[in-house]
N, C-alpha and C positions, 0 to 999 in steps of 0.2 A: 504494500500500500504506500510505505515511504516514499520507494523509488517514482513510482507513477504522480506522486503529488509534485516530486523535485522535476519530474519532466514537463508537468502542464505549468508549472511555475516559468520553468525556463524558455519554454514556447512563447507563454505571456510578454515574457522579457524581451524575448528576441524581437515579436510583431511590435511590441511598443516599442522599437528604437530605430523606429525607420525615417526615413527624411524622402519628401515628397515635392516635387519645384511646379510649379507652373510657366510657358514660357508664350507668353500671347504678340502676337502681329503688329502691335503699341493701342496704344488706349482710343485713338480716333481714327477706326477701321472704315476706311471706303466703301459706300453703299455697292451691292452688285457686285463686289470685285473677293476675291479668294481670298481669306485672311487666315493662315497657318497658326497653328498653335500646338504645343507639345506637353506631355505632362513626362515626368521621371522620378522612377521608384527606387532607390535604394537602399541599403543598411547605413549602419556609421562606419563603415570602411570602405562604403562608395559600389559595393555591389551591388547588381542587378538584383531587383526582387520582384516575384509574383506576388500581382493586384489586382484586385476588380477596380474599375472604374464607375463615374456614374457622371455626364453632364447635363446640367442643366440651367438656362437662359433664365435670370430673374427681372422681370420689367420693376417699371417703378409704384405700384400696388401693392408689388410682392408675389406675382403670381408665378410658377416655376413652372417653366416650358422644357421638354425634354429634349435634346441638342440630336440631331441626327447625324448618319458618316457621309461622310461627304459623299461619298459613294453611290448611298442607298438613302434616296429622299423615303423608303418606306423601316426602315432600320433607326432604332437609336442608338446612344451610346449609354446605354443603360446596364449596369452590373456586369460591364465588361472584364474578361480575364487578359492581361498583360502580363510580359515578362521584362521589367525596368523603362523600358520607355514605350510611351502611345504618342505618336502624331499622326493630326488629321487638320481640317480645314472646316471655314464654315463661311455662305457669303452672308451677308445681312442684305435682307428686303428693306426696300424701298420706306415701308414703314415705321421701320427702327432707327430715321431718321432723327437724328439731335435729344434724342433719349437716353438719358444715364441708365445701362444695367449691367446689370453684374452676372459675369462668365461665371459659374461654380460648378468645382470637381470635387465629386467625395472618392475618396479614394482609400482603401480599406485594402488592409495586412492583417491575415487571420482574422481576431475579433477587435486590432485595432483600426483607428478611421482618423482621418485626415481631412478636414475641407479647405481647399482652396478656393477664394478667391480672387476677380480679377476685375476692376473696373473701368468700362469703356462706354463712348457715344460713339454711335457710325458717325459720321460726317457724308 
């Protein structure tokens, strides 16, 4: 019983010591046009680590929009699995014109979590 508490102990230890960056396109993204953005998972020794992702667009309400892959206007990035770094892209419509909102990533290691955010107006 010892040994099993000292490994869930240690598990705990390890996902709570991870460092999480966000890396966005700059804060006044171009209506229409492709705006890159990167997240990066790793330990405190800089290794790659597996993480689910999750994004999501908060307007200024407060209301949280699910961010989809650029790829797949029918896909989100919802509880995505990654191994140290996700990049992808995102355009902003025409409506998200001169609106302060905020990019947020939650980003989770085992049972710990991470939220990043990042705040931008299209232009």
């Amino acid at each position: 019983m010892k040994l099993v508490v000292v490994a869930v102990a240690a598990l705990a230890l390890q996902s709570a010591g991870f460092k999480a960056t966000f890396t966005g396109g700059g804060h006044a993204p171009a209506i229409n046009t492709r705006w890159a953005y990167s997240v990066k998972v790793t330990d405190a020794k800089g290794k790659p680590l597996a993480a689910r992702l999750t994004a999501v667009v908060v307007d200024p309400i407060g209301i949280a929009h699910p961010v989809e892959f650029f790829s797949s206007a029918k896909k989100h990035v919802t509880n995505f699995p990654i191994k140290g770094t996700f990049r992808d892209a995102i355009i902003w419509p025409i409506e998200s014109k001169g609106y302060a909102l905020t990019f947020k990533m939650t980003v989770r290691v085992g049972t710990a979590k991470r939220v990043l955010t990042y705040l931008l107006t299209p232009q």
